[in-house]
KEKE-3310 file (N, C-alpha, C; in steps of 0.2 Angstrom, whole numbers, plus 5000, padded with zeros to 4 digits):
npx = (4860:4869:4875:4888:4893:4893:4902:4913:4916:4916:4930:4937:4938:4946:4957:4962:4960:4956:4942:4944:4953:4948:4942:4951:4957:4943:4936:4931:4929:4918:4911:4912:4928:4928:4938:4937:4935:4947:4957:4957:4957:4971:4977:4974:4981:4996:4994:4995:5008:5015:5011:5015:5031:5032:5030:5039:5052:5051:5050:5062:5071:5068:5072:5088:5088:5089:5098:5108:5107:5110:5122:5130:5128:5136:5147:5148:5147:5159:5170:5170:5171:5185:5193:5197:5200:5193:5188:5177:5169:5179:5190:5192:5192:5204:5214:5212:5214:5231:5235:5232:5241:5250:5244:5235:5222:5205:5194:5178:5168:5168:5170:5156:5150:5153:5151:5149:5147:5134:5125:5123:5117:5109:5101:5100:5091:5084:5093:5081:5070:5071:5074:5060:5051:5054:5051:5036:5031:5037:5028:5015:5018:5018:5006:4999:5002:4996:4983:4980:4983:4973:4961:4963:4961:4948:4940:4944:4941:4925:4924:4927:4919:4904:4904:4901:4884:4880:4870:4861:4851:4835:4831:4842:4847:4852:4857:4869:4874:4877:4888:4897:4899:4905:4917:4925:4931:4941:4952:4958:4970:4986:4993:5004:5008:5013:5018:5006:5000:4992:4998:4994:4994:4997:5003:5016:5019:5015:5001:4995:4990:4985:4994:5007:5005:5002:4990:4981:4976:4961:4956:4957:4945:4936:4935:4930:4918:4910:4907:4899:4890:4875:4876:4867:4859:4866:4857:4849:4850:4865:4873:4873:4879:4890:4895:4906:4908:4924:4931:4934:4921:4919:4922:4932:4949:4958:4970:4982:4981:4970:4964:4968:4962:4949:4948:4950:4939:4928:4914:4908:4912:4914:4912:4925:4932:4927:4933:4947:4949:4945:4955:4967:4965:4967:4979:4985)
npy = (4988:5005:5015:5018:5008:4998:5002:5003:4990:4985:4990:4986:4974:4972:4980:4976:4989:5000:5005:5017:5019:5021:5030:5042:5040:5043:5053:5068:5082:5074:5070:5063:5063:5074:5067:5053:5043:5043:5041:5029:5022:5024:5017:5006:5004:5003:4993:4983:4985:4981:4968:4962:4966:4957:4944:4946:4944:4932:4924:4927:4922:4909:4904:4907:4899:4886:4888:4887:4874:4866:4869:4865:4851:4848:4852:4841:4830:4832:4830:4820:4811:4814:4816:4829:4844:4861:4874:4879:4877:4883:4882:4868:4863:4869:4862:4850:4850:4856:4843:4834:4839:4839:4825:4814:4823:4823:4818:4823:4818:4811:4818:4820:4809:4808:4808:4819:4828:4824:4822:4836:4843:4835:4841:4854:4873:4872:4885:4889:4885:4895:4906:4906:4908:4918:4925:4925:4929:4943:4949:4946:4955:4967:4968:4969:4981:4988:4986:4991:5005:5007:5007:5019:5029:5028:5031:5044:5047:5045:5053:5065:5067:5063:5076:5085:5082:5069:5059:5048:5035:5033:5022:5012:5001:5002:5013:5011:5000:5007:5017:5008:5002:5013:5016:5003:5009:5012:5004:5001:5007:5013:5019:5031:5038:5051:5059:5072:5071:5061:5053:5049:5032:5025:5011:5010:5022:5041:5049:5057:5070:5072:5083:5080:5086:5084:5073:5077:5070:5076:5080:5066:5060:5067:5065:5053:5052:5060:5052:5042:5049:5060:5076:5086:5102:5118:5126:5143:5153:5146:5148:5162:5179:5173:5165:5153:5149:5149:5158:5172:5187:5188:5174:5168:5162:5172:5172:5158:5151:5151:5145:5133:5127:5129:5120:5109:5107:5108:5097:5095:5088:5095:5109:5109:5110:5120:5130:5127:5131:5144:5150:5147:5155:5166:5168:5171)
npz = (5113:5111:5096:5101:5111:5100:5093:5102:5106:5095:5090:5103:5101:5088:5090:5101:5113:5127:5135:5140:5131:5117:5120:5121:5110:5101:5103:5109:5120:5124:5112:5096:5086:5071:5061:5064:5059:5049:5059:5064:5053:5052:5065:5061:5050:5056:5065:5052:5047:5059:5059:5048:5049:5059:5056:5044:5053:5062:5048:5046:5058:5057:5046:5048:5058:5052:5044:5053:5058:5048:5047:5057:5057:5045:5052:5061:5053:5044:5053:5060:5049:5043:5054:5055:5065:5073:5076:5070:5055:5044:5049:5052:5040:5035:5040:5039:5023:5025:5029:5020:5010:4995:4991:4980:4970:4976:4962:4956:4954:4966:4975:4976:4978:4992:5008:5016:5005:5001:5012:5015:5003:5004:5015:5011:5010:4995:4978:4970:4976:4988:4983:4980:4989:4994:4985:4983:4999:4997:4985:4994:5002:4997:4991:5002:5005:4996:4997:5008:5003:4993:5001:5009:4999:4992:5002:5002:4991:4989:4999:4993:4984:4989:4993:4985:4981:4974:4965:4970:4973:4978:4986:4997:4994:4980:4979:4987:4980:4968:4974:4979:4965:4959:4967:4964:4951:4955:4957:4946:4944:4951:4968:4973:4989:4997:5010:5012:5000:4984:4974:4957:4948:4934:4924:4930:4928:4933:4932:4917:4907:4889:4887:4893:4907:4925:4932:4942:4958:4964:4951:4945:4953:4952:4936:4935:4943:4937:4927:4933:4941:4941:4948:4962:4957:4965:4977:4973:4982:4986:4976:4976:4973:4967:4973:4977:4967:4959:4950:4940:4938:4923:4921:4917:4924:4938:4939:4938:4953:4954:4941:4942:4952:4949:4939:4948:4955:4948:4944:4930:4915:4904:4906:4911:4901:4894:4903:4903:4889:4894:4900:4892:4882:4888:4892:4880)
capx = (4867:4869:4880:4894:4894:4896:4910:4920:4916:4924:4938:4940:4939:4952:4966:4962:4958:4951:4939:4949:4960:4946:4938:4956:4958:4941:4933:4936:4924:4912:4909:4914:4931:4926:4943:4937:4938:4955:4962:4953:4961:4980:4978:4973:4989:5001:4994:4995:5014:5014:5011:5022:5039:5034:5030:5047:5056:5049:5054:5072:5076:5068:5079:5093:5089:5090:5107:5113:5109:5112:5129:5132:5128:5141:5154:5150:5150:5167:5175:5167:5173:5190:5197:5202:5200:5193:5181:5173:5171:5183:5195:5192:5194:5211:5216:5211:5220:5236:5235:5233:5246:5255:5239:5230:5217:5199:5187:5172:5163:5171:5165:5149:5149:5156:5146:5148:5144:5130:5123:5126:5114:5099:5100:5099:5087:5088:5091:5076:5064:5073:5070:5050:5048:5056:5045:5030:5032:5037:5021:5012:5020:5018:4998:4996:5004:4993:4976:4980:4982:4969:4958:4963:4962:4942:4938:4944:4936:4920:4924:4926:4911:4899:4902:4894:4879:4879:4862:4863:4844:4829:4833:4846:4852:4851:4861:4875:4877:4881:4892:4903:4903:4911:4924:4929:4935:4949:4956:4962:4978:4990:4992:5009:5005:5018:5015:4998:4998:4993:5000:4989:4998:4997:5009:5022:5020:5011:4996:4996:4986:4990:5000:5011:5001:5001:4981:4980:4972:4955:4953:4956:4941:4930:4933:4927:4914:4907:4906:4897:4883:4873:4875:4863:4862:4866:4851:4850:4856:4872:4875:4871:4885:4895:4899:4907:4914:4932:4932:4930:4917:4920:4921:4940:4951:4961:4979:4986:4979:4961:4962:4969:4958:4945:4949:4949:4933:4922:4915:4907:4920:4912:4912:4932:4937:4927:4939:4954:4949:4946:4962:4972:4965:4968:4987:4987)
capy = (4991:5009:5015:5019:5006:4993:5004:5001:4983:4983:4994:4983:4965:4972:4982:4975:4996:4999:5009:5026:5021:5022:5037:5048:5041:5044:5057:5075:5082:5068:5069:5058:5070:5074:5064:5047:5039:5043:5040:5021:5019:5027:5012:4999:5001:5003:4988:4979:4986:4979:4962:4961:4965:4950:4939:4946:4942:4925:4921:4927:4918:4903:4903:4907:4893:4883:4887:4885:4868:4861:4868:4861:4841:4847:4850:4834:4825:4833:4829:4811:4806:4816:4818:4835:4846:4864:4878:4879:4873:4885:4881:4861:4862:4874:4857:4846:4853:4856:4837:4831:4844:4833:4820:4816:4828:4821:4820:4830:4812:4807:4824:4820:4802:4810:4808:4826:4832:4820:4825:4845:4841:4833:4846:4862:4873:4873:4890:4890:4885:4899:4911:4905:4908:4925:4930:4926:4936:4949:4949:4950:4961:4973:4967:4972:4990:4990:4986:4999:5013:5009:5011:5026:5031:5025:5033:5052:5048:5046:5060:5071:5064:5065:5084:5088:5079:5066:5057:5037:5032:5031:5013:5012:4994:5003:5018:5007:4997:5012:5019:5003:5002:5019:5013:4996:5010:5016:4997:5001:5011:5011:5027:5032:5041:5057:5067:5074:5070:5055:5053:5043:5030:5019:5004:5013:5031:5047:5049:5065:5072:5072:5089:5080:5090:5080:5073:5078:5066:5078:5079:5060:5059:5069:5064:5046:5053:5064:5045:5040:5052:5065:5079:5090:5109:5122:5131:5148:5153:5144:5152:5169:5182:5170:5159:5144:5149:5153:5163:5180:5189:5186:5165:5167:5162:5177:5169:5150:5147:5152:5141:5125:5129:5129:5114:5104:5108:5110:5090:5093:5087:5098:5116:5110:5110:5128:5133:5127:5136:5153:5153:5149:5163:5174:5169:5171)
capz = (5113:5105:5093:5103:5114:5095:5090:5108:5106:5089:5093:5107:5098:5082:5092:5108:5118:5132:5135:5140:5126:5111:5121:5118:5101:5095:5109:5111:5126:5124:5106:5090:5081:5064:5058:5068:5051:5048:5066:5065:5047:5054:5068:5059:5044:5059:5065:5048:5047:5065:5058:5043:5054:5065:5048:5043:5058:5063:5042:5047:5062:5054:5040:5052:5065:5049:5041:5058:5061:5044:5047:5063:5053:5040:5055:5065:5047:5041:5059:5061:5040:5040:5058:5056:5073:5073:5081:5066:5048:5040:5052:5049:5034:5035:5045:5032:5017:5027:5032:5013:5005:4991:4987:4973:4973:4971:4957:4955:4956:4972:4979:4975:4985:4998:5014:5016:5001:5003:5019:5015:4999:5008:5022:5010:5005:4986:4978:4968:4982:4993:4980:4978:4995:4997:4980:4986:5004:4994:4986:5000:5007:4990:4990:5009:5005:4990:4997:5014:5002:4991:5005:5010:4993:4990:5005:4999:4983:4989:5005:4989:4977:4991:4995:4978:4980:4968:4962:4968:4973:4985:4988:5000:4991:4975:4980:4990:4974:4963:4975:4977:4956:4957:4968:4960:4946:4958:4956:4942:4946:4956:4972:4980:4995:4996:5012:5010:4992:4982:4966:4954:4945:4929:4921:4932:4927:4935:4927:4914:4901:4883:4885:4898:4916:4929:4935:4951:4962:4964:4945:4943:4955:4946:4931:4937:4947:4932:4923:4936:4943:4939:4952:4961:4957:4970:4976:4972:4989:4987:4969:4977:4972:4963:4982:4976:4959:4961:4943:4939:4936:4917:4919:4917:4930:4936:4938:4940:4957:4952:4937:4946:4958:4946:4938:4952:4960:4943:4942:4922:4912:4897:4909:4914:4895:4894:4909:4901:4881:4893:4901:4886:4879:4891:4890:4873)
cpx = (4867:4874:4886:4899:4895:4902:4916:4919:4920:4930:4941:4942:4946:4958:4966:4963:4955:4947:4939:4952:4955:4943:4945:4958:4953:4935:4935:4928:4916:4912:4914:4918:4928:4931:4944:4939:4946:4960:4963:4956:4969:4981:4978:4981:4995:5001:4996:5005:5019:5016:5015:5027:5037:5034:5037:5051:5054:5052:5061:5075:5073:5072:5085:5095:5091:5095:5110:5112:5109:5122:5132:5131:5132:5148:5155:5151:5158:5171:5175:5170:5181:5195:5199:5199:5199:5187:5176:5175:5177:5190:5198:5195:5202:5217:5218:5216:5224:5238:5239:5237:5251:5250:5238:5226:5209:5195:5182:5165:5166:5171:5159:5147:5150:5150:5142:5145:5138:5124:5121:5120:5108:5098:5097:5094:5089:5085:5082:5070:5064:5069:5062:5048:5047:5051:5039:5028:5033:5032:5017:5013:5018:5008:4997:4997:4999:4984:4976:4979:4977:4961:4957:4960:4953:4939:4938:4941:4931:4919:4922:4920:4904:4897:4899:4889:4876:4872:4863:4854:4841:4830:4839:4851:4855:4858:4869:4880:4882:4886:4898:4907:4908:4917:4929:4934:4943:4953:4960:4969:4981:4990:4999:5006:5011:5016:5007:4996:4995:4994:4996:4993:4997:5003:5015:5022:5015:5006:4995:4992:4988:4994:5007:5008:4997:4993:4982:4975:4962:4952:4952:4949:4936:4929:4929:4921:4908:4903:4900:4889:4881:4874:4868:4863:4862:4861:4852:4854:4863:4876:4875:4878:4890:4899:4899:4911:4920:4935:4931:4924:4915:4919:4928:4943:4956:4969:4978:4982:4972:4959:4962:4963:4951:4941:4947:4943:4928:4923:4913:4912:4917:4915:4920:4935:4934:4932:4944:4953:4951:4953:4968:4970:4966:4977:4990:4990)
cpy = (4997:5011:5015:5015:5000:4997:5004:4996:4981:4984:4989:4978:4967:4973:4980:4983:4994:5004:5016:5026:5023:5031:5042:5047:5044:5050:5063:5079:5076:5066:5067:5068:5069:5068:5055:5040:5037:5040:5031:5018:5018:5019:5007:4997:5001:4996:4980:4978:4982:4970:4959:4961:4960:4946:4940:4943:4936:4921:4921:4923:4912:4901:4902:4901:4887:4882:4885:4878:4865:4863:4865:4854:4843:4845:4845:4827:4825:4829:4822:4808:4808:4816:4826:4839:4853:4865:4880:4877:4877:4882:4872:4858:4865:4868:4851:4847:4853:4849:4834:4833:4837:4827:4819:4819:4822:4824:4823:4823:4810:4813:4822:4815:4803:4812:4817:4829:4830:4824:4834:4845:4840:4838:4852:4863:4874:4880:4893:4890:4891:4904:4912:4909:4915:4929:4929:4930:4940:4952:4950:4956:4969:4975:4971:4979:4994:4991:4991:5005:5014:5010:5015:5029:5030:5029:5043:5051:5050:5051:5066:5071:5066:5072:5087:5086:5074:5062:5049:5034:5032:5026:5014:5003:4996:5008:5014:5004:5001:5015:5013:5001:5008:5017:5009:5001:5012:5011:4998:5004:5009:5021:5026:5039:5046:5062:5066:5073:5064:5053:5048:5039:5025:5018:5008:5021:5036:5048:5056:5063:5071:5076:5087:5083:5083:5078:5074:5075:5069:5077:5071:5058:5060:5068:5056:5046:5057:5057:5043:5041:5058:5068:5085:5097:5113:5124:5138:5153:5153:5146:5160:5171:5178:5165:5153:5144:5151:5156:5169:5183:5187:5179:5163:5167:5169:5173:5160:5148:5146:5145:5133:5124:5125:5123:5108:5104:5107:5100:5088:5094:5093:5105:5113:5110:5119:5132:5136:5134:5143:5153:5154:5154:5171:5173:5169:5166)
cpz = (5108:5101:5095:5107:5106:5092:5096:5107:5097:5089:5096:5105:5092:5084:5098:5114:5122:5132:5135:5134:5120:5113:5120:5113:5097:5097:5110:5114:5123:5114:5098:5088:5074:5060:5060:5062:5051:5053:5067:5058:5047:5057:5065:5051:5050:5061:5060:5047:5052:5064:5052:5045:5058:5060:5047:5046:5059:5054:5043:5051:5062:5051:5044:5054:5059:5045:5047:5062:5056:5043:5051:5060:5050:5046:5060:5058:5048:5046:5059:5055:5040:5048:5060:5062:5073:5077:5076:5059:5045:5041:5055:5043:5030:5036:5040:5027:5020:5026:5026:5007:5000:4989:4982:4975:4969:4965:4959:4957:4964:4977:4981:4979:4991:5004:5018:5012:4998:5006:5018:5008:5000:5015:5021:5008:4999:4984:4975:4971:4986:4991:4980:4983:4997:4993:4983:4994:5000:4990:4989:5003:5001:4990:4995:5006:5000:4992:5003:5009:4998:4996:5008:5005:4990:4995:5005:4994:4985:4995:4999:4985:4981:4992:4990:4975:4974:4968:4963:4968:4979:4988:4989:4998:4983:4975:4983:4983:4968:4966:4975:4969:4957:4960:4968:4955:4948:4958:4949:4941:4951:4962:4976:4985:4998:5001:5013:5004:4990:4976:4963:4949:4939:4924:4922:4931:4931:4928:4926:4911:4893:4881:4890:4907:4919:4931:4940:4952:4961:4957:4942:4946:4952:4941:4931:4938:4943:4928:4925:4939:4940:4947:4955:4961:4964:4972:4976:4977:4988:4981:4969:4975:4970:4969:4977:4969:4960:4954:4945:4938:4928:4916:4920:4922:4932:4937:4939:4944:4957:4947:4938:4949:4954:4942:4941:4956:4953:4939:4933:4917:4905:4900:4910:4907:4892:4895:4907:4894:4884:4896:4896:4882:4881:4892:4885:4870)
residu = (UNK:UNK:UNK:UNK:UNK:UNK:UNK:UNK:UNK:UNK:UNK:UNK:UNK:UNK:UNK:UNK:UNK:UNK:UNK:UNK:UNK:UNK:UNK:UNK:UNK:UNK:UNK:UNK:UNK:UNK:UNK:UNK:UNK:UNK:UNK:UNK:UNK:UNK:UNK:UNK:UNK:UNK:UNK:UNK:UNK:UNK:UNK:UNK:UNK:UNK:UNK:UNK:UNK:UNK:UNK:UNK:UNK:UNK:UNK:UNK:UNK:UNK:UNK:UNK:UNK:UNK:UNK:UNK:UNK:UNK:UNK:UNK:UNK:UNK:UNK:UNK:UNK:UNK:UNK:UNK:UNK:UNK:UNK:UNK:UNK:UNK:UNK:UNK:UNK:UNK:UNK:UNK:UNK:UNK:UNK:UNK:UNK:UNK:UNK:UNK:UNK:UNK:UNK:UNK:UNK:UNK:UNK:UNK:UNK:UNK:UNK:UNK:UNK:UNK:UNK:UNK:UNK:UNK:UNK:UNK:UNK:UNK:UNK:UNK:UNK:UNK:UNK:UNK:UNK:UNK:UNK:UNK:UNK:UNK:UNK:UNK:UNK:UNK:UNK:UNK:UNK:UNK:UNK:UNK:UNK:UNK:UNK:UNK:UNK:UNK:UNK:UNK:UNK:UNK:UNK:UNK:UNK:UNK:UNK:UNK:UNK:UNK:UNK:UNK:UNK:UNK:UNK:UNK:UNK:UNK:UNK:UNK:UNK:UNK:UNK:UNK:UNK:UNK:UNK:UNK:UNK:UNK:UNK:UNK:UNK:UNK:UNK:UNK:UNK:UNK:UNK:UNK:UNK:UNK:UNK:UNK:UNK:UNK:UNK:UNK:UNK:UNK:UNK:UNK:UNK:UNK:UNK:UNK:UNK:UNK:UNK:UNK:UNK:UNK:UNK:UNK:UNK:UNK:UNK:UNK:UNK:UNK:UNK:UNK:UNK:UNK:UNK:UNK:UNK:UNK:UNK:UNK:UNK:UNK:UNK:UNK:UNK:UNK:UNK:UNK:UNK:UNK:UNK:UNK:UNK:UNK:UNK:UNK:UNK:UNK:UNK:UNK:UNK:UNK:UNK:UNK:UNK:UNK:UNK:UNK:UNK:UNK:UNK:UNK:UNK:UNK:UNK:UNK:UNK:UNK:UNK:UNK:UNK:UNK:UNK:UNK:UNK:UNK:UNK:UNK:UNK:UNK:UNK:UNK)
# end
């Protein structure tokens, strides 16, 4: 079986495709699109979205099926213990009190006995159970969201770490290994996903520097990714006429978008505190 042919049999066994259907999602004139990645990661959270609105929905008209037959025993109780005669409890009970106007009124204890309020007791859910249940779904539901985006978000990492040739190993068990440490470290945050953006987040907050300036997702990368490998240099070639540096001749960026720019591409955190020193000196 060659490549192509275990990627329709996966495709097919997860989202249940056919075989026209992977070849228009992941096929453009014969050949794998460059974003096949992406288009296979897109399905699979619509899928998982897919699957939590029916979780959802199957929880609601459970709940439902079960307020509405522990209130039909309250109103075959009520009718069968008191007589009174309606289309539903409010209008039972409307019946009731009319009936007894001028009685003594019961006790709080003589509620309690009360076959109804008995019955109505051993029927319900109790709030704190209800509550548990809803906590917990809601936790999942928070987790799922959490672990889709972190894969997206592990997967740009290492889309951006690998284009500047980082240094893992000969050994193909060796190099896997160090690549997975690097990515364990992105557990550590939280990522809202904005658009085309991805905010990087910790203990609730947008993750800033000590002057208050946002990290931009690339630099968060880098600066991880600096922690982690040694890169390999350019070769001459690729350094030729300054290709690749988005500075000046000087070093110094020429405006904002140069600097950003610059920032965000340059993975040696020592050269990005250079960067920063020339441009503040060029703005005085």
């Amino acid at each position: 079986m060659d490549e192509k042919q275990i990627l329709q049999s996966l495709l097919t066994g997860i989202f249940s495709l056919t075989d026209g259907e992977i070849a228009e999602l992941l096929y453009s004139d014969g050949k794998l699109k460059d974003n096949a990645d992406e288009l296979v990661l897109e399905r699979h959270a619509k899928k998982v979205e897919k699957t939590n609105q029916e979780k959802q929905k199957f929880f609601d008209n459970g709940y439902s099926k079960g307020k509405k037959e522990s209130m039909e025993r309250v109103e075959k109780t009520f009718k069968e213990t008191t007589g009174a005669d309606g289309e539903d409890f409010d209008s039972m009970l409307s019946a009731y009190q009319e009936s007894h106007k001028g009685k003594s009124k019961a006790s709080d204890d003589d509620i309690k006995r009360h076959p109804l309020f008995l019955d109505l007791e051993r029927n319900s859910v109790k709030k704190d159970q209800y509550e548990a249940i809803v906590g917990e779904f809601d936790n999942y539901k928070r987790q799922e969201t959490r672990r889709n985006a972190l894969r997206q978000v592990q997967q740009k990492a290492w889309d951006l770490t690998a284009s500047k040739n980082p240094v893992l190993s000969d050994n193909p068990t060796v190099a896997e290994t160090r690549k997975n440490d690097f990515l364990t470290k992105f557990e550590a945050y939280d990522y809202e996903l904005v658009e085309d953006m991805i905010v990087v987040v910790k203990d609730g907050k947008r993750l800033e520097d000590k002057h208050g300036n946002v990290i931009t997702f690339d630099n968060h990368v880098n600066g991880i990714a600096s922690s982690c490998f040694d890169f390999k240099k350019q070769s001459d070639k690729g350094n030729a006429g300054n290709q690749g540096n988005p500075q000046g001749s000087s070093g110094v960026p020429k405006d904002e978008n140069e600097y950003r720019n610059a920032l965000s591409t340059e993975a040696d955190p020592q050269k990005r505190i250079d960067i920063m020193n020339a441009w503040k000196a060029r703005q005085g």
